[in-house]
C-alpha positions as CSV (number, residue, x, y, z in Angstrom):
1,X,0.0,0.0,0.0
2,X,2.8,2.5,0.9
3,X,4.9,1.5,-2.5
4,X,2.2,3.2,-4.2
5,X,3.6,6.6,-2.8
6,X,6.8,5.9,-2.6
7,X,8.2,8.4,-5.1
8,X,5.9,11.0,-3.8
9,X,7.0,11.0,-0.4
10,X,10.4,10.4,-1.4
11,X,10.1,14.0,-3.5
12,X,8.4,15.1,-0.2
13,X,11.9,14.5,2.1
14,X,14.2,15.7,-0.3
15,X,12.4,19.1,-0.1
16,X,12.8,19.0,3.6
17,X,16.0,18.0,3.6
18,X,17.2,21.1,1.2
19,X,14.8,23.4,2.9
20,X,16.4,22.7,6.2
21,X,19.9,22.4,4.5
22,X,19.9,26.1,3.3
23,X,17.7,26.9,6.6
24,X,20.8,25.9,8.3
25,X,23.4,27.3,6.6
26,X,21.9,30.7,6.9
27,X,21.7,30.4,10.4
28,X,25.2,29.9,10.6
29,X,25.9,32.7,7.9
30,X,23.7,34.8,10.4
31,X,25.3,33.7,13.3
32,X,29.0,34.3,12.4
33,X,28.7,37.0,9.9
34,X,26.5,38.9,11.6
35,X,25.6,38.4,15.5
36,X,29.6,37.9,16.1
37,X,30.5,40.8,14.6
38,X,28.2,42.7,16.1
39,X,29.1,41.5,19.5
40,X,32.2,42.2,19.2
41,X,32.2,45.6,17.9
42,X,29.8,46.6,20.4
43,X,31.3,45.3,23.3
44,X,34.5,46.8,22.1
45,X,33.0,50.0,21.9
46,X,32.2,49.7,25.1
47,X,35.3,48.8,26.5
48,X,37.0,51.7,25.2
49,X,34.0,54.3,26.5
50,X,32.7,55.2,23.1
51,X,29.3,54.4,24.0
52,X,27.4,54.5,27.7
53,X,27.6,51.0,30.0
54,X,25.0,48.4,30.0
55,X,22.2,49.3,31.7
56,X,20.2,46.1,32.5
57,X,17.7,48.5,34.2
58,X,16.8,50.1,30.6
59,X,16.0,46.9,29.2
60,X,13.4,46.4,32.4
61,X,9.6,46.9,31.3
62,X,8.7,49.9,34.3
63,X,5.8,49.2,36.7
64,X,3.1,51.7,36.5
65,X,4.3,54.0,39.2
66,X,7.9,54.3,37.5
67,X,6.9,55.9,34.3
68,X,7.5,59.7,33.7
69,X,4.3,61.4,33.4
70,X,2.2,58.9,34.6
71,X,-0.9,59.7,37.1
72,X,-2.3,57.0,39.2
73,X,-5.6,57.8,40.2
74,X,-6.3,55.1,42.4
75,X,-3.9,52.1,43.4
76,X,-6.0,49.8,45.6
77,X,-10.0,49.1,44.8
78,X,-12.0,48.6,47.5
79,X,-13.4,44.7,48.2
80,X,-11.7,41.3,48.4
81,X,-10.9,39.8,44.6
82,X,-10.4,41.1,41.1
83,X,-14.0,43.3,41.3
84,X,-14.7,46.4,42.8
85,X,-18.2,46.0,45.2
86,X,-20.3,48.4,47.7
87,X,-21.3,47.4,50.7
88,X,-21.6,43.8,50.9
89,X,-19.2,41.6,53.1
């Protein structure tokens, strides 16, 4: 039963098989003529005071209350869970 496709599915892999071929060698093109580089230059850069030192803290996403120009109206709801409720308890 599975002879009877044979050829198909054999066309089938060896359009996988280049697809991931030239998917991987452009990864590795990427990766060494491209990430490394810039790596390097930047970290050289760096070294040598040309530009500012990592700041991990800038990379940070800010909470509410950190961002400039930011007004927080209210900070705590009143009642016990995710909803806001009068009077019962």
């Amino acid at each position: 039963m599975l002879s009877v496709f044979w050829p198909f599915y054999q066309f089938l892999w060896t359009v996988f098989f280049f697809t991931m071929f030239l998917v991987g060698f452009w990864c590795i093109f990427m990766f060494f003529m491209v990430v490394v580089p810039v790596w390097l230059s930047e970290g050289l850069m760096e070294y040598y005071g040309k530009t500012q030192p990592f700041d991990p803290e800038e990379l940070r996403r800010k909470e509410i209350t950190e961002q400039e120009g930011v007004e927080i109206i209210y900070s705590r709801p009143k009642g016990h869970g995710p909803f806001a409720h009068g009077g019962h308890h």
